[in-house]
N, C-alpha and C positions, 0 to 999 in steps of 0.2 A: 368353813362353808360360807360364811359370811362376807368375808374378804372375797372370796369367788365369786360370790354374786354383786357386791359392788365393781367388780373386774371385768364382769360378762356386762352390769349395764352400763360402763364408762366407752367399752367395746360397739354396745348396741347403740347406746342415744347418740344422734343426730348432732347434736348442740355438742356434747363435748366434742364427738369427734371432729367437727368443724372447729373449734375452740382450741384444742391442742396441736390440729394442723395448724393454722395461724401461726399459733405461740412457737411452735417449734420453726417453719419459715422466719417466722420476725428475728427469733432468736438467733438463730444460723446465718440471718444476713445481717444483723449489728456485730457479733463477732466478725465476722468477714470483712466487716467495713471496716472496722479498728483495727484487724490485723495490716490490713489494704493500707489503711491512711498513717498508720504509722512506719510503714516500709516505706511508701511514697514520698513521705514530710523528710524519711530521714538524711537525705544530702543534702535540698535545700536549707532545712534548720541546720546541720552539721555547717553547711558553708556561713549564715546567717550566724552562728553563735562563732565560729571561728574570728569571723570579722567586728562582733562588736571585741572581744576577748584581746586583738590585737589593735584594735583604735586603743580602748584603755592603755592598754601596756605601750603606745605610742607616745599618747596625748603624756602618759603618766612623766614617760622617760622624757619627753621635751621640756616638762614643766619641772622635773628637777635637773637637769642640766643647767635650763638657763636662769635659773631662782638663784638668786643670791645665796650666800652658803648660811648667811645667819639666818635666814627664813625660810629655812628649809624645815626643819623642827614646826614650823607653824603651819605650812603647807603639806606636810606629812597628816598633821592633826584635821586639817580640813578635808584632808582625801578621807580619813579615817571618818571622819565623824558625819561629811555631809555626802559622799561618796557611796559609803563603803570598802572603800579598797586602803586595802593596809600593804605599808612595804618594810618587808626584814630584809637583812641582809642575810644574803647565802652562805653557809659555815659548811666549812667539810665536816664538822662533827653532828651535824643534823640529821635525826632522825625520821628518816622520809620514809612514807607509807607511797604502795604502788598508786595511782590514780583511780578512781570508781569503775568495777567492772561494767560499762555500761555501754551498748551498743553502736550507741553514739562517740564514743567520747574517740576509740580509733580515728573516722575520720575526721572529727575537732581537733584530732592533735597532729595530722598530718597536715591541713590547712594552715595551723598558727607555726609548726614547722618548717614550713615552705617560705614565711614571709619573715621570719624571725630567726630564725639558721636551724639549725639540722640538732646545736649546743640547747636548745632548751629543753628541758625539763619540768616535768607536770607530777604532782602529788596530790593526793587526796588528806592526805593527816602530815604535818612536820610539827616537830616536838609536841606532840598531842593536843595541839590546833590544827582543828578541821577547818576545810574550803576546800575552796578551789586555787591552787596553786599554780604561779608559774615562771620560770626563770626570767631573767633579761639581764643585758649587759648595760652598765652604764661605765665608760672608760677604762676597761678590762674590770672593772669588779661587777661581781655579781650578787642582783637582789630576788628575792621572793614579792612577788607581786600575790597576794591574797586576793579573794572574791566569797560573798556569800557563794551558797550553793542553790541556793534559789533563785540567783542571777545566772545560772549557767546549766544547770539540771530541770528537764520539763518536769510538766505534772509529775504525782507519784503514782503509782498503782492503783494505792486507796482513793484519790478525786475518781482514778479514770472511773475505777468501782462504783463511787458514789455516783455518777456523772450514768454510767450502764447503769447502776439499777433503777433511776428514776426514767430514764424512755423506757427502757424492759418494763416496766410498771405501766405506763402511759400507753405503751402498746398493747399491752396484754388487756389491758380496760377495751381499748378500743377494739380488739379482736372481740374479746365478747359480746360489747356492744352491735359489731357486725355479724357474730352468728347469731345472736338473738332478733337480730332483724331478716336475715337469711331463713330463719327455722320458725319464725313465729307463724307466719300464713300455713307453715305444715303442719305445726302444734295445731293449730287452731281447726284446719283439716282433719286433721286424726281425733280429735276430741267432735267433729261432727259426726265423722264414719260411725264414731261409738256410740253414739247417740241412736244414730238408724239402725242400728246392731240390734239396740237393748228393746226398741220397738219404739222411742222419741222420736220428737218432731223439733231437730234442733233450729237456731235460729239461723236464717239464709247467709251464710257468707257473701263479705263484702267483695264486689266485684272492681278491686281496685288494686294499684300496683304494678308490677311487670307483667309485661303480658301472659306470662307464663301463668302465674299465679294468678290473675286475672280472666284465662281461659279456665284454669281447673278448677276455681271457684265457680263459675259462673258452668260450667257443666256438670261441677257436684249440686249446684243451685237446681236445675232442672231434671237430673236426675230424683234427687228427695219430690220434686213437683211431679216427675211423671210415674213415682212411689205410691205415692198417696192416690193419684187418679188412678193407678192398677187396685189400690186397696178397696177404695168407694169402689168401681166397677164390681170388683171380688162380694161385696159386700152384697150390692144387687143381682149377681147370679146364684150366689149360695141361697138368699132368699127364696127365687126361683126355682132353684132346684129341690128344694126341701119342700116348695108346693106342689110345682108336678111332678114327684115323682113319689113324696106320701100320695097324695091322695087320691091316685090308681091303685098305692098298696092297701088304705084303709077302705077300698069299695072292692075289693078283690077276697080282702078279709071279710065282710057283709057280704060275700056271696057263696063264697067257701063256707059259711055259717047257715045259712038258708040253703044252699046245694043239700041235694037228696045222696049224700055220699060215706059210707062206710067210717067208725071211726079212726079207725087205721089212718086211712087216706087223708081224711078232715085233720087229724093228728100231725101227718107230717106237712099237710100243705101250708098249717099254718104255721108250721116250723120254719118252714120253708120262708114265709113271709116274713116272721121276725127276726130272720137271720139278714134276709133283705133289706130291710129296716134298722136294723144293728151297723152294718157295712155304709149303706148311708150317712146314717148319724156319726158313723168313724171319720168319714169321708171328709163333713163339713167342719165336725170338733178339729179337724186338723189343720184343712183349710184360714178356719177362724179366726180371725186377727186379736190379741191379745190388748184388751184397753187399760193403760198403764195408768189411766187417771181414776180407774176405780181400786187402786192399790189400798190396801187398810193396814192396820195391826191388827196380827193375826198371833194367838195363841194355836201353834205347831203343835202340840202335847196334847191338849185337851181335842184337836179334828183329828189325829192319829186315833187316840181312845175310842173316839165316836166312829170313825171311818173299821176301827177294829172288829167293836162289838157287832155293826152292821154286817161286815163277813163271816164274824162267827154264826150266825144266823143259819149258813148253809153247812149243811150235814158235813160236808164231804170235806172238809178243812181245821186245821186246829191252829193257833197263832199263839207262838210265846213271844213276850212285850217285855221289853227293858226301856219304859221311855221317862227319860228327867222332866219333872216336871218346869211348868214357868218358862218353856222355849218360846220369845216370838221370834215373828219373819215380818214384813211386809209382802203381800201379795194379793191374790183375786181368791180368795177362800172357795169360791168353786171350783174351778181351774186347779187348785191345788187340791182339795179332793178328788175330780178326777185323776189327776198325777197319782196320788193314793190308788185308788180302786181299779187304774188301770196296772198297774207294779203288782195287785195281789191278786188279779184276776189272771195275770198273765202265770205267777206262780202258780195258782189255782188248776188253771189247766193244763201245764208244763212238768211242773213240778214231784208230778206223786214217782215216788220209788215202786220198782216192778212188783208187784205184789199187795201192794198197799192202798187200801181203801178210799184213805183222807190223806190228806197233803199235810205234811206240816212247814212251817211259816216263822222264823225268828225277825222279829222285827227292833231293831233298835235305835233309839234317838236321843241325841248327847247333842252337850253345846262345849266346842273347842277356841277357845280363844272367843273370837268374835263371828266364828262360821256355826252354823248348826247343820249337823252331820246326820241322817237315817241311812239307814242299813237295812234292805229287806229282803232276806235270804229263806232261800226251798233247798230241800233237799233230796233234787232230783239227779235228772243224766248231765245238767248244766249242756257247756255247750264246749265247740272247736276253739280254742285260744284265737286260729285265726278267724272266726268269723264271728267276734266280737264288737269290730265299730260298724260291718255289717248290720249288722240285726236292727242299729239303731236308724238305717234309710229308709224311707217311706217304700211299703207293696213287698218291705221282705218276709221272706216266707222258709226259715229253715228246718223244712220237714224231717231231714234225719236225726238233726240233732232237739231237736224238741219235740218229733210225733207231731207236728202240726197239720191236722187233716182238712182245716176251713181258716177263714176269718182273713181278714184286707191284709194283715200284716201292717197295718197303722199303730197298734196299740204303743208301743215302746217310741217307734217314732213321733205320738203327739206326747208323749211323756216327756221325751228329751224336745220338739216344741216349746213345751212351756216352761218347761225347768229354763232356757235359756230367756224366754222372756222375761224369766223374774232375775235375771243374772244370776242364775247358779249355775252348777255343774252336776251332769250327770254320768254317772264311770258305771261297767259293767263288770264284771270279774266271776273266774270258776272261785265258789266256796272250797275251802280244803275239807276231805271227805265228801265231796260229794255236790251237786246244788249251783245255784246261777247266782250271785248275792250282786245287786241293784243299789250302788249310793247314790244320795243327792246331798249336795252341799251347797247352802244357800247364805246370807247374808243373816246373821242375827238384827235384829229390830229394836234398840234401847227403850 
């Protein structure tokens, strides 16, 4: 599983897949070029080596021709020693090895053939002395002309190798050095997006660069700018709204109090009222922008407890509790008991089995690794598999499958609101046997 998901994110990131494009181009055309330069090179070097190979064996044969015979022994010693080239004479009992199988060496040998007669002969080993070998005549007798082999044989394999992997090396640095300059304004993009996700106020991208990046900076710039003026406006109409539109409800309530009206009537109107007042206040809890600088440590165990005993209060519910203690989180400790009260409120009225009086409630909270995990499950009709991410959109309302006869259809949707502003996760799921079960997985707080 592990290896898969280093596999999916070598697939997914940006950077490498820029990285190992490069690397695999760079690498495809330096083989290319070495297969290329060494086909191309090889007739001119083949003609190049044929020709120094026969000046030697020229220059060699002139100079013992017309050398005096007793200084010839000393002039043998000077080719040998300051040279390199050593001369045996040719024995028919000598044991000759074929010449190097070496790509090159066919047209080397038809070149020094052509100037030298058709009688020479080439060995790679005679009497198990290596070189490079090759016949010549000097007055019908025949000698061995020697040559190192590093006078006649190009590089080996292992330089060209050593020689490819140090550009392969220089390359590959500079690919990465060029996707890291290519993906850094998007890194740096994607880590602001997240920023305005989480409800931050990252810092303005620099408006500099290609233009490309220089436009998307500079319209992510003004976007975040024209965030925050929708936020402040939001700010000033919610206000607004929560003035005129209580307080027609709290002078409507003083008159419904004072009206000459049965209790019945008086009964439902101001039912009537507080349910009005309920729906508003859903309204702007949801609306409500989330302030991330009042974030605290927060003991999660000990507001579950309190937030518990506060619902036990009401007749009509029972709550069994498995919660570990010593969980924190970072968060808005209000905000997160809403989150609470709105998951058991929602079980509260959803949740009871046909027949049954009171709801029951398993609530549980565990800390996994570095996540802390609640669980808070009823044991009702739950709901459709498919209309599970449903439920969680602002104004829904699924009547069949939860008997929902009233209410905004907000409650789950500011629940998953603030669960994401605190960076968690919020999952819904059918309980087996029965029931709607509500996690949230949020960030443990050291």
């Amino acid at each position: 599983m592990a290896g898969t998901n280093r596999l999916a994110w070598l697939k997914s990131g940006l950077l490498w897949r820029t990285f190992f494009m490069l690397a695999f181009l760079i690498t495809v055309s330096m083989v290319t070029w070495i297969a290329s330069f060494r086909i191309v090179e090889r007739g001119p070097r083949a003609q190049q080596l044929a020709a120094q190979i026969i000046s030697i064996v020229t220059i060699t044969r002139a100079a013992l021709t017309h050398s005096a015979p007793d200084l010839r022994r000393e002039l043998l010693f000077d080719l040998a020693s300051n040279e390199g080239i050593r001369i045996y004479p040719l024995e028919d009992t000598d044991q000759i090895d074929p010449p190097t199988d070496d790509a090159l060496m066919p047209d080397v040998e038809k070149e020094i053939r052509s100037k030298l007669g058709n009688q020479t002969r080439f060995s790679s080993r005679v009497n198990d002395i290596s070189g490079f070998w090759v016949s010549f005549k000097i007055d019908g007798d025949e000698y061995w002309l020697v040559l190192d082999r590093d006078r006649v044989e190009r590089g080996s394999g292992v330089q060209w190798l050593q020689w490819a992997s140090v550009a392969l090396i220089l390359s590959l640095l500079g690919a990465m050095f060029i996707s890291t300059l290519i993906n850094q304004p998007l890194s740096r993009l994607t880590a602001a997006t997240r920023a305005v996700a989480k409800g931050l106020q990252p810092e303005p991208l620099p408006e500099t660069g290609p233009t490309e990046i220089e436009e998307a900076n500079r319209s992510f710039n003004q976007m975040v700018s024209d965030l925050q003026r929708i936020e402040s406006d939001r700010a000033i109409i919610l206000a607004g709204i929560s003035h005129d539109l209580r307080t027609p409800l709290a002078r409507m309530l003083l008159e419904v109090e004072m009206a000459n009206l049965s209790d019945d009537a008086r009964g439902g109107m101001q039912s009537d009222l507080a349910q009005m007042d309920g729906i508003i206040g859903q309204f702007l809890h949801y609306a409500k922008p989330t302030d991330t600088s009042s974030f605290e440590k927060i003991n999660l165990s000990e507001l579950i407890d309190n937030v518990v005993q506060t619902a036990e209060r009401q007749a009509d519910i029972r709550i069994k509790t498995d919660i570990a203690p010593g969980i924190h989180i970072s968060g808005n400790e209000t905000e997160l008991r809403r989150v609470l009260n709105n998951v058991i409120e929602n079980s509260r009225r959803y949740g009871k089995k046909d027949g049954d009086d009171c709801v029951d409630i398993d609530i549980n909270c565990q800390a996994r690794q570095d996540r802390a995990i609640v669980n808070i499950a009823d044991h009702g009709p739950g709901i459709p598999d498919g209309e599970i991410d449903r439920l969680l959109r602002p104004f829904t309302r699924l009547d069949v499958a939860r008997g929902q006869a009233n209410g905004s259809g907000l409650g789950l949707a500011i629940v998953s609101r603030i669960i994401k502003q605190h960076g968690g996760k919020l999952r819904l799921s059918n309980r087996e046997g029965g029931g709607l079960n509500t996690q949230i997985d949020m960030q443990l707080k050291a």
